[in-house]
N, CA, C and O atoms as a GROMACS GRO file, in nm:
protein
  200
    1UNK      N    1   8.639  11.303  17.573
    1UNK     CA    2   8.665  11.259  17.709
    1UNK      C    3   8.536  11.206  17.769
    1UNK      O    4   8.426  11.245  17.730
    2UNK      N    5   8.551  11.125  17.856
    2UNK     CA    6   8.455  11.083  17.902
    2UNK      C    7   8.445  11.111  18.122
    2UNK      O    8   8.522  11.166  18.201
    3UNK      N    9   8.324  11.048  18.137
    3UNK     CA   10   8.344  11.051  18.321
    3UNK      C   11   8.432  11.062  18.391
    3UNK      O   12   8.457  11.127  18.493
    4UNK      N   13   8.503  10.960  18.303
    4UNK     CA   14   8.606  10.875  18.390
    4UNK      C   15   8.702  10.990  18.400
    4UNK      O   16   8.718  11.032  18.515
    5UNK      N   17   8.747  11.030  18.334
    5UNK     CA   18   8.841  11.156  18.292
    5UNK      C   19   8.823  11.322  18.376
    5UNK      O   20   8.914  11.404  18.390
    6UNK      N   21   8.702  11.335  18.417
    6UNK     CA   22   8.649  11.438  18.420
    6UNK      C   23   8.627  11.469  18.572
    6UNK      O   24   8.623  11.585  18.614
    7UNK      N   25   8.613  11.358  18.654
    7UNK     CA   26   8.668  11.416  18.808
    7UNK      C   27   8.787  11.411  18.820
    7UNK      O   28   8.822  11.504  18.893
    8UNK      N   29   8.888  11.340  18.781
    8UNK     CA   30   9.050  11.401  18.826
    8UNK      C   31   9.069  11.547  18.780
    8UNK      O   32   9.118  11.638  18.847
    9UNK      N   33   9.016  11.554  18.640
    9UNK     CA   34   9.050  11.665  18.611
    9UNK      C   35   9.016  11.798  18.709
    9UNK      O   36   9.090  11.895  18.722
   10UNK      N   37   8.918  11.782  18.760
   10UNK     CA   38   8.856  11.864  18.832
   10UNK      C   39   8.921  11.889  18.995
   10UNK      O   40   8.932  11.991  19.063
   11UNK      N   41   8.954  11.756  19.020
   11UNK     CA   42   9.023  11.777  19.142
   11UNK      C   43   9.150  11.868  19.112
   11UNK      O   44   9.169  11.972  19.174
   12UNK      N   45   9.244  11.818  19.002
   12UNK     CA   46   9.355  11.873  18.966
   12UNK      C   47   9.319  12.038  18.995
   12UNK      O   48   9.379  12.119  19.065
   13UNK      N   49   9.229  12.048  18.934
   13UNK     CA   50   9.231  12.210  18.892
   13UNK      C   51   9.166  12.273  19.035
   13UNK      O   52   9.164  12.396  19.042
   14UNK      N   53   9.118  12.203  19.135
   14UNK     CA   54   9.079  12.277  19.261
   14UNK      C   55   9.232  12.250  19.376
   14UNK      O   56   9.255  12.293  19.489
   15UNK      N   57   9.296  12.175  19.301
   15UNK     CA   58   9.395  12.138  19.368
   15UNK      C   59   9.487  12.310  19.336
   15UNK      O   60   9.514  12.391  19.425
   16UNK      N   61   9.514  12.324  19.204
   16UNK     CA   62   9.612  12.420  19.143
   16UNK      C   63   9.536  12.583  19.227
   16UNK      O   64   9.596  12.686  19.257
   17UNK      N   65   9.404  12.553  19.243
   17UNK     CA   66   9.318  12.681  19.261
   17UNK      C   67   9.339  12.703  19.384
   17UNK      O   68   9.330  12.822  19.413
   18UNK      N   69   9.380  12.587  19.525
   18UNK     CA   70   9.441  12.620  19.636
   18UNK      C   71   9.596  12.668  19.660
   18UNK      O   72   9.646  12.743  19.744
   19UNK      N   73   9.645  12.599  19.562
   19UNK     CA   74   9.773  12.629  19.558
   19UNK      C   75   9.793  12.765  19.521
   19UNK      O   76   9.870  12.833  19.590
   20UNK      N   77   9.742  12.809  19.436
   20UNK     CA   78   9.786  12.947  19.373
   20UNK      C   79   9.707  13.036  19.483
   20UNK      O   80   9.717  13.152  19.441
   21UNK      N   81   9.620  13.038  19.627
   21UNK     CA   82   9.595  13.112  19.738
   21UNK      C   83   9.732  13.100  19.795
   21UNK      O   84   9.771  13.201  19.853
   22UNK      N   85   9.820  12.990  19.791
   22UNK     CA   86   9.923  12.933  19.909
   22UNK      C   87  10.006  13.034  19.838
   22UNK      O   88   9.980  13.149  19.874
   23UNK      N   89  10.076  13.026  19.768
   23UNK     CA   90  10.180  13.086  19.651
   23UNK      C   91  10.175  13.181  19.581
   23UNK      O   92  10.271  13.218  19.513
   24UNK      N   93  10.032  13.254  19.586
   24UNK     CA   94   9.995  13.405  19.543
   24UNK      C   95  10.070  13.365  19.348
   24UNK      O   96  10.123  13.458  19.286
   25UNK      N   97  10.063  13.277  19.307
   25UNK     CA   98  10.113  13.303  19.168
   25UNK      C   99  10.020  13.257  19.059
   25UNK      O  100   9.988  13.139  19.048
   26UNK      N  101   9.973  13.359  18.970
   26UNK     CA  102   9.890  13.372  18.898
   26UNK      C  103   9.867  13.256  18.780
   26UNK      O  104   9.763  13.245  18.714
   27UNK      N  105  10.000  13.161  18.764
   27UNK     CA  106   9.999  13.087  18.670
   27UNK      C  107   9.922  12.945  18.718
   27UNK      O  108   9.852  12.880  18.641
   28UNK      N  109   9.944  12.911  18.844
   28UNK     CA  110   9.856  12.859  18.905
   28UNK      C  111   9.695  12.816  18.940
   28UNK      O  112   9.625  12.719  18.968
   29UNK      N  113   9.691  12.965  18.916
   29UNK     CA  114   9.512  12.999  18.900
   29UNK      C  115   9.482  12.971  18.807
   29UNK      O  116   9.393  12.886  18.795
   30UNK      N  117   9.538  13.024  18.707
   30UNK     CA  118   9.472  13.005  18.533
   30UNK      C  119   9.459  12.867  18.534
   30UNK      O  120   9.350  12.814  18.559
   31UNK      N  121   9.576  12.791  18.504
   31UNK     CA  122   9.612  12.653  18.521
   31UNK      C  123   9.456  12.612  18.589
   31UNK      O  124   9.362  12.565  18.524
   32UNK      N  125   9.455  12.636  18.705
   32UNK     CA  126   9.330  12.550  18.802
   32UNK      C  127   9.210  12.584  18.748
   32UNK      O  128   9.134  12.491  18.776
   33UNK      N  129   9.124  12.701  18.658
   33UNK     CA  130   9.035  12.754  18.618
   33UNK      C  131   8.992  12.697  18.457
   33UNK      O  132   8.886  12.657  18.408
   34UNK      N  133   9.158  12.719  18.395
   34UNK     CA  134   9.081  12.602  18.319
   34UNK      C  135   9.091  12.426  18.309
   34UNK      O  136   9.024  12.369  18.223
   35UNK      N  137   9.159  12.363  18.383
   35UNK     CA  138   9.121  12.270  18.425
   35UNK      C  139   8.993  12.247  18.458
   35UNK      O  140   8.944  12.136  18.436
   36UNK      N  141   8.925  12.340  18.513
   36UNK     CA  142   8.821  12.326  18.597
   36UNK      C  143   8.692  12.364  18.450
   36UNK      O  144   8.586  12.307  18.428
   37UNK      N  145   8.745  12.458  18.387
   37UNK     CA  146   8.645  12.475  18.258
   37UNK      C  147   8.644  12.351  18.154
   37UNK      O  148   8.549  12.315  18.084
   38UNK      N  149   8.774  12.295  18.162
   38UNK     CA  150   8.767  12.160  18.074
   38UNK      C  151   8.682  12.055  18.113
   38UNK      O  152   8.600  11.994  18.045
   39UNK      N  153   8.720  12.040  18.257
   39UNK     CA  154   8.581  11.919  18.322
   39UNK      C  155   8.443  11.955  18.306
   39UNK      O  156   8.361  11.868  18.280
   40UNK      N  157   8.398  12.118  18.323
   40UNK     CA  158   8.253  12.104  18.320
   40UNK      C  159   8.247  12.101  18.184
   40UNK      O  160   8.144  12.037  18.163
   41UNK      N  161   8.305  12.137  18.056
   41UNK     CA  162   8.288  12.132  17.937
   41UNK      C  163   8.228  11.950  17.885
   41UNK      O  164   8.136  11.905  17.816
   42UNK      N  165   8.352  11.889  17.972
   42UNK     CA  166   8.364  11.711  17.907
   42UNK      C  167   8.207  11.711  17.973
   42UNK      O  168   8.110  11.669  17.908
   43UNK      N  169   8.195  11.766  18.115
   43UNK     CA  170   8.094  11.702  18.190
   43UNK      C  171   7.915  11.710  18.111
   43UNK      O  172   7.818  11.634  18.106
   44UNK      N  173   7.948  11.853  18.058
   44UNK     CA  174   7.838  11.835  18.008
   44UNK      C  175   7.773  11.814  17.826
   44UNK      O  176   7.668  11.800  17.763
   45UNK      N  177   7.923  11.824  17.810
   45UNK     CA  178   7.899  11.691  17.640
   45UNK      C  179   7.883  11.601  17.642
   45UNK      O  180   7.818  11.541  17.556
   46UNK      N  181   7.944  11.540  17.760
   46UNK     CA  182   7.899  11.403  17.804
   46UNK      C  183   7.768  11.380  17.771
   46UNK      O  184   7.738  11.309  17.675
   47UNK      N  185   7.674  11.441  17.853
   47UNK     CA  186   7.501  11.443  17.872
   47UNK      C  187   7.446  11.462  17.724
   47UNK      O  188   7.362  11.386  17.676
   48UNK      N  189   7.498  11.565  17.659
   48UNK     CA  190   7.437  11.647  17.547
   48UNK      C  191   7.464  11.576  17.464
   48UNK      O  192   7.359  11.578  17.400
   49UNK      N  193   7.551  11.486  17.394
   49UNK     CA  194   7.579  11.426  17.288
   49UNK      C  195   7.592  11.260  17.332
   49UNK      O  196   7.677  11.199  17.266
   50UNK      N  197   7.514  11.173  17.442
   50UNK     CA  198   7.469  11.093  17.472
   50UNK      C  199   7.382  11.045  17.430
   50UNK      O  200   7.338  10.942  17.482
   0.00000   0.00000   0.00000
């Protein structure tokens, strides 16, 4: 994955990480956490293998 890829993803998953405060449902969170672990992952292979 590249940049380009790697802020939606991130929004997505802060998106899921509000939702699951709104909706108290746990599948939500996970969902938003690793979304959010996948972007900093791309974000920083990006750099490292550049």
């Amino acid at each position: 994955m590249d940049l380009l890829t790697t802020f939606p993803m991130a929004m997505s998953g802060l998106t899921f990480l509000i939702l699951s405060k709104d909706k108290k449902s746990k599948k939500y969170r996970v969902a938003g956490i690793m979304m959010l672990l996948a972007s900093y992952i791309s974000f920083v292979t990006y750099f490292v293998y550049k």
